[in-house]
C-alpha positions as CSV (number, residue, x, y, z in Angstrom):
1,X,-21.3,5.1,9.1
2,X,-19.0,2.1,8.0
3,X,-20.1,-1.3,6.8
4,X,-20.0,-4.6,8.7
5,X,-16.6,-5.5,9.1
6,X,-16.0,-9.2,7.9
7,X,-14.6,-11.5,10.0
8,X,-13.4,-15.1,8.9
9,X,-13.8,-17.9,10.8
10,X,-11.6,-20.7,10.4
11,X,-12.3,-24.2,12.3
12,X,-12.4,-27.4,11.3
13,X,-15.2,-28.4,14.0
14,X,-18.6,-27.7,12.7
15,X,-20.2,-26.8,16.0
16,X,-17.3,-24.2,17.1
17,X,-17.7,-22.7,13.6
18,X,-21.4,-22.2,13.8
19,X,-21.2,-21.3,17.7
20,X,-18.7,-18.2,16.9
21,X,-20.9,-17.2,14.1
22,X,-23.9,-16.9,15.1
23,X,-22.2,-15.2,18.0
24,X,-20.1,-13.1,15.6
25,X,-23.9,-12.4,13.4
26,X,-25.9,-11.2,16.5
27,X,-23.0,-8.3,17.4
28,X,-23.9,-7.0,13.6
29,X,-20.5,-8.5,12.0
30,X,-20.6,-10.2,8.5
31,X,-18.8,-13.6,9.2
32,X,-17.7,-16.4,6.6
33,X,-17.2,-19.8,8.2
34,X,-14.8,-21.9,7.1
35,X,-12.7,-25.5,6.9
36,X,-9.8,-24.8,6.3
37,X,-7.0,-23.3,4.1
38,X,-8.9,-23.8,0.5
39,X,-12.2,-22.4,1.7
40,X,-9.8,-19.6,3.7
41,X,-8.3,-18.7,0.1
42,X,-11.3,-18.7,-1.5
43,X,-13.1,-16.2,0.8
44,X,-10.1,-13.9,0.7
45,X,-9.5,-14.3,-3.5
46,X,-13.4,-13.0,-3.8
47,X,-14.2,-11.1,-0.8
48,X,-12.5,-8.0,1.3
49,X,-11.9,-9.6,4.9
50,X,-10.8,-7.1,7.8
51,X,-9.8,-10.1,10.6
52,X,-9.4,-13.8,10.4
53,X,-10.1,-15.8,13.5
54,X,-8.0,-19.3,12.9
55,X,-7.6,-22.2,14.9
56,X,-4.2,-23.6,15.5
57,X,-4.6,-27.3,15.6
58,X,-6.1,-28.1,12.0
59,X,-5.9,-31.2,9.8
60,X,-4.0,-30.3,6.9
61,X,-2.8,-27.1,6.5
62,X,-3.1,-25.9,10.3
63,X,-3.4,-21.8,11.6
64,X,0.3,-21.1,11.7
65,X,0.6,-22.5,8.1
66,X,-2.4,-20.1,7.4
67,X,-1.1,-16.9,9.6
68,X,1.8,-17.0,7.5
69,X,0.4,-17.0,4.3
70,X,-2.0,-14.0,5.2
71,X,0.6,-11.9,6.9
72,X,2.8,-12.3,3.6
73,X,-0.1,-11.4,1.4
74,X,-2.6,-9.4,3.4
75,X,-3.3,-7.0,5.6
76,X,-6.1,-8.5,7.7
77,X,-6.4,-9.1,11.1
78,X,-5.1,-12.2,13.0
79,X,-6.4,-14.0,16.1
80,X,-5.2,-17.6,16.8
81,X,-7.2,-19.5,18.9
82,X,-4.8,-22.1,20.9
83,X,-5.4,-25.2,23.1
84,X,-5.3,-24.4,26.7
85,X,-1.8,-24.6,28.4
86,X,-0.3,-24.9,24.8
87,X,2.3,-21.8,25.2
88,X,4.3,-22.6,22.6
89,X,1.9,-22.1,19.9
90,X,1.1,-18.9,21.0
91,X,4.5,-17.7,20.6
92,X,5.1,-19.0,17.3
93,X,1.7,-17.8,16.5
94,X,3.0,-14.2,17.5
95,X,6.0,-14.8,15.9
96,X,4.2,-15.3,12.6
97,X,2.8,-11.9,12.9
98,X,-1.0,-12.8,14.7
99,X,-2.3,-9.5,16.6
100,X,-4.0,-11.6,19.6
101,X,-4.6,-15.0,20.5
102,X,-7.5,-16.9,23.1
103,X,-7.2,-19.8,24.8
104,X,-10.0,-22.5,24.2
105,X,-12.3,-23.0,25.6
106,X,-13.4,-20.0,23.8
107,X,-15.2,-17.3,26.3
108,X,-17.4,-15.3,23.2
109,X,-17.6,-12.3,25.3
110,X,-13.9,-11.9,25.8
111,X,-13.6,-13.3,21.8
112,X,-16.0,-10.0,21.0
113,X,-13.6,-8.0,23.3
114,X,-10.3,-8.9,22.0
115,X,-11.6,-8.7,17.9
116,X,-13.4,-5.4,18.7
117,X,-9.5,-4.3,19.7
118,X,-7.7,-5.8,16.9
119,X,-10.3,-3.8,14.6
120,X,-10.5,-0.6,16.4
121,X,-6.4,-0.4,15.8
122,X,-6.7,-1.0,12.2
123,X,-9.5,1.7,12.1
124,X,-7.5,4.4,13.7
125,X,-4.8,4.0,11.3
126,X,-7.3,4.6,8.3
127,X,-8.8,7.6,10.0
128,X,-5.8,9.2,10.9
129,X,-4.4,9.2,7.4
130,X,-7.6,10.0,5.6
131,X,-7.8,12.8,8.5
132,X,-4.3,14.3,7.8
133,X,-5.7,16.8,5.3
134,X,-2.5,18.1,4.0
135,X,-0.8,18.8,7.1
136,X,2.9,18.0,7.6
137,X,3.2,14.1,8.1
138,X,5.2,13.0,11.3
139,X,7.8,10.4,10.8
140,X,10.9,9.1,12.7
141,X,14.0,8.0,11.2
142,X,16.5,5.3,12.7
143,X,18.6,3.4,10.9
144,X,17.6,2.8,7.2
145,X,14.1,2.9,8.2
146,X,11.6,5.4,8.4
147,X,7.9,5.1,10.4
148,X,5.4,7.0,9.3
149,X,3.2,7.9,12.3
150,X,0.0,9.0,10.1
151,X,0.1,6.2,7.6
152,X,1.0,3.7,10.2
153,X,3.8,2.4,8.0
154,X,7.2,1.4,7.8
155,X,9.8,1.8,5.1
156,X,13.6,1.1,4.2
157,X,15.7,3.5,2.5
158,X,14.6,2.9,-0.5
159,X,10.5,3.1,-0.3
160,X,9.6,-0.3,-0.1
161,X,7.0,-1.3,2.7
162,X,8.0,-3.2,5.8
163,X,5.2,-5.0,6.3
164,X,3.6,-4.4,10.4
165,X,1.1,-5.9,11.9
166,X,-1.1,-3.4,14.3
167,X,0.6,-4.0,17.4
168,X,4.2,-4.0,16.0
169,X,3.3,-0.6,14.9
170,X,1.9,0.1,18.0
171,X,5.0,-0.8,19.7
172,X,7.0,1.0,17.8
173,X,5.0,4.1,17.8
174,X,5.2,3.8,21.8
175,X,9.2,3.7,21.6
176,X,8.8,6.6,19.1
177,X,7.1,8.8,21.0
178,X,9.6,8.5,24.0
179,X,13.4,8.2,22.6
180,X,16.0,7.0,24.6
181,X,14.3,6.2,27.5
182,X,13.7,2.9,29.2
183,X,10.4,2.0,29.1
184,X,9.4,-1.4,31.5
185,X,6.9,-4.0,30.0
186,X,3.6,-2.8,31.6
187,X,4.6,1.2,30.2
188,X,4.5,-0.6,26.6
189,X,1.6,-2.9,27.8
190,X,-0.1,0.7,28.4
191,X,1.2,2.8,25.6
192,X,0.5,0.1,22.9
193,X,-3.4,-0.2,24.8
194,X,-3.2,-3.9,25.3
195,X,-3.4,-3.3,29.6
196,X,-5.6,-6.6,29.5
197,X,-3.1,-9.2,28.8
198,X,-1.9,-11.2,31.5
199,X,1.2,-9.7,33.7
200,X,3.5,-13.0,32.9
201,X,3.0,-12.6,29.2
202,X,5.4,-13.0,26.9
203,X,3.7,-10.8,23.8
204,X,5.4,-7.8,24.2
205,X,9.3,-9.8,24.4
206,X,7.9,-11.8,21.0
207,X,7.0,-9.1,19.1
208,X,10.0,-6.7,20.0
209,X,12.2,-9.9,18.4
210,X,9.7,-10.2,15.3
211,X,10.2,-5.7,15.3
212,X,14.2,-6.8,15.5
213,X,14.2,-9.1,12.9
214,X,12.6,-6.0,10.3
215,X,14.9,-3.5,11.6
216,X,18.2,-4.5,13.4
217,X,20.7,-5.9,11.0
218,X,22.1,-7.8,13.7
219,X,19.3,-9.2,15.4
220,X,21.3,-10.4,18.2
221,X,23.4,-7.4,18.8
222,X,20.1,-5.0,18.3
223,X,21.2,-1.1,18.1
224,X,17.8,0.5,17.7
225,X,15.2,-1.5,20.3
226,X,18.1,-2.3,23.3
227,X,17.1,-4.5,26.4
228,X,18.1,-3.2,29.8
229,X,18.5,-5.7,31.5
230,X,16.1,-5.7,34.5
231,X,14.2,-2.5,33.6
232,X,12.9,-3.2,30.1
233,X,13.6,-1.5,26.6
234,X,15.5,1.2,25.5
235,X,14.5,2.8,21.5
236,X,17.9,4.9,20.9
237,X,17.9,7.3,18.1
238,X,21.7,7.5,18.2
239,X,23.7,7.2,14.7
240,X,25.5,3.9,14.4
């Protein structure tokens, strides 16, 4: 059986802090709490960390600051928690590479929910590669890249890492496994198990630009994730 996963919470109101962790504690999760960025540093420095639960709207250093710093040099994972109605940080919070995000108030049974998720992605990946045992590893090649469907990983041409978060591999396993074929919004919603996100979300348009931005060298003019326009996406494994 594994260990307690650790969870990070970062808040800079006491009473949300202690709320989530006790909450957090009782559900048989080991959970740091947190100010801010220095505490956040400190905890990740001395301690393996599997998800990081960060508010948005900090003094100092706030949680995009702080999402970008982790996604550069970690592999946790992220869930912003954004003021109510405040869209735009949840799109840049995406952006910055965040697996989920919750609206505050904070509901803690949907909070369990949505980190039991993030965490249940990340521990698929480790069980299907330590579970490969020496069979031939699936891959798909497009462009200079190459996915690595048991490692869940992502490399250029030359073997470094492209760094994904969960659901950007997700996503791109989705379009992996059915080539050159449109696929609408809710199919990816489905394939990439996320089917309780809201219908008008804009997650899966965010992180198909963040995926474009790793792998198109044209952004703009993308060759490998196309949009059809009023049907959805399109992976093409056609040679440039």
């Amino acid at each position: 059986m594994q260990g307690q996963k650790h969870i990070v919470v970062v808040d800079d109101e006491p009473g949300i802090r202690e709320t989530i962790g006790e909450y957090l504690e009782l559900h048989d999760f080991e959970v740091t709490t947190v100010d801010g960025g220095d505490g956040l540093r400190e905890v990740i420095d001395d301690k393996d960390v599997d998800l990081v639960l960060l508010d948005i709207r900090m003094p100092g250093e706030d949680g995009l600051t702080l999402a970008r710093f982790l996604r550069e040099n970690t592999h946790v994972g992220i869930i912003m928690l954004t003021a109510a109605g405040e869209v735009v940080d949840r799109i840049v919070g995406l952006e910055m590479g965040a697996d989920d995000y919750l609206a505050k108030p904070v509901d803690l049974r949907e909070l369990l929910a949505r980190i039991k998720a993030v965490l249940r992605r990340a521990s698929q990946a480790e069980e299907e590669t330590a579970g490969d045992g020496g069979t031939a590893v699936r891959t798909v090649r497009f462009g200079e890249y190459t996915l690595n469907l048991e490692s869940h990983k992502l490399f250029e041409a030359s073997g470094t890492e492209v760094p994904l978060t969960s659901m950007e591999f997700d996503l791109l396993k989705a379009f992996a496994d059915h080539p050159n074929r449109v696929l609408t919004r809710d199919q990816l919603l489905n394939l990439a198990h996320n089917r309780d996100w809201e219908p008008f979300d804009r997650s899966i348009d965010i992180r198909i630009a963040r995926i474009r931005r790793k792998i198109e060298s044209d952004p703009a003019k993308p060759q490998v994730i196309k949009t059809v326009r009023g049907a959805g996406y399109l992976f093409s494994t056609a040679k440039a």
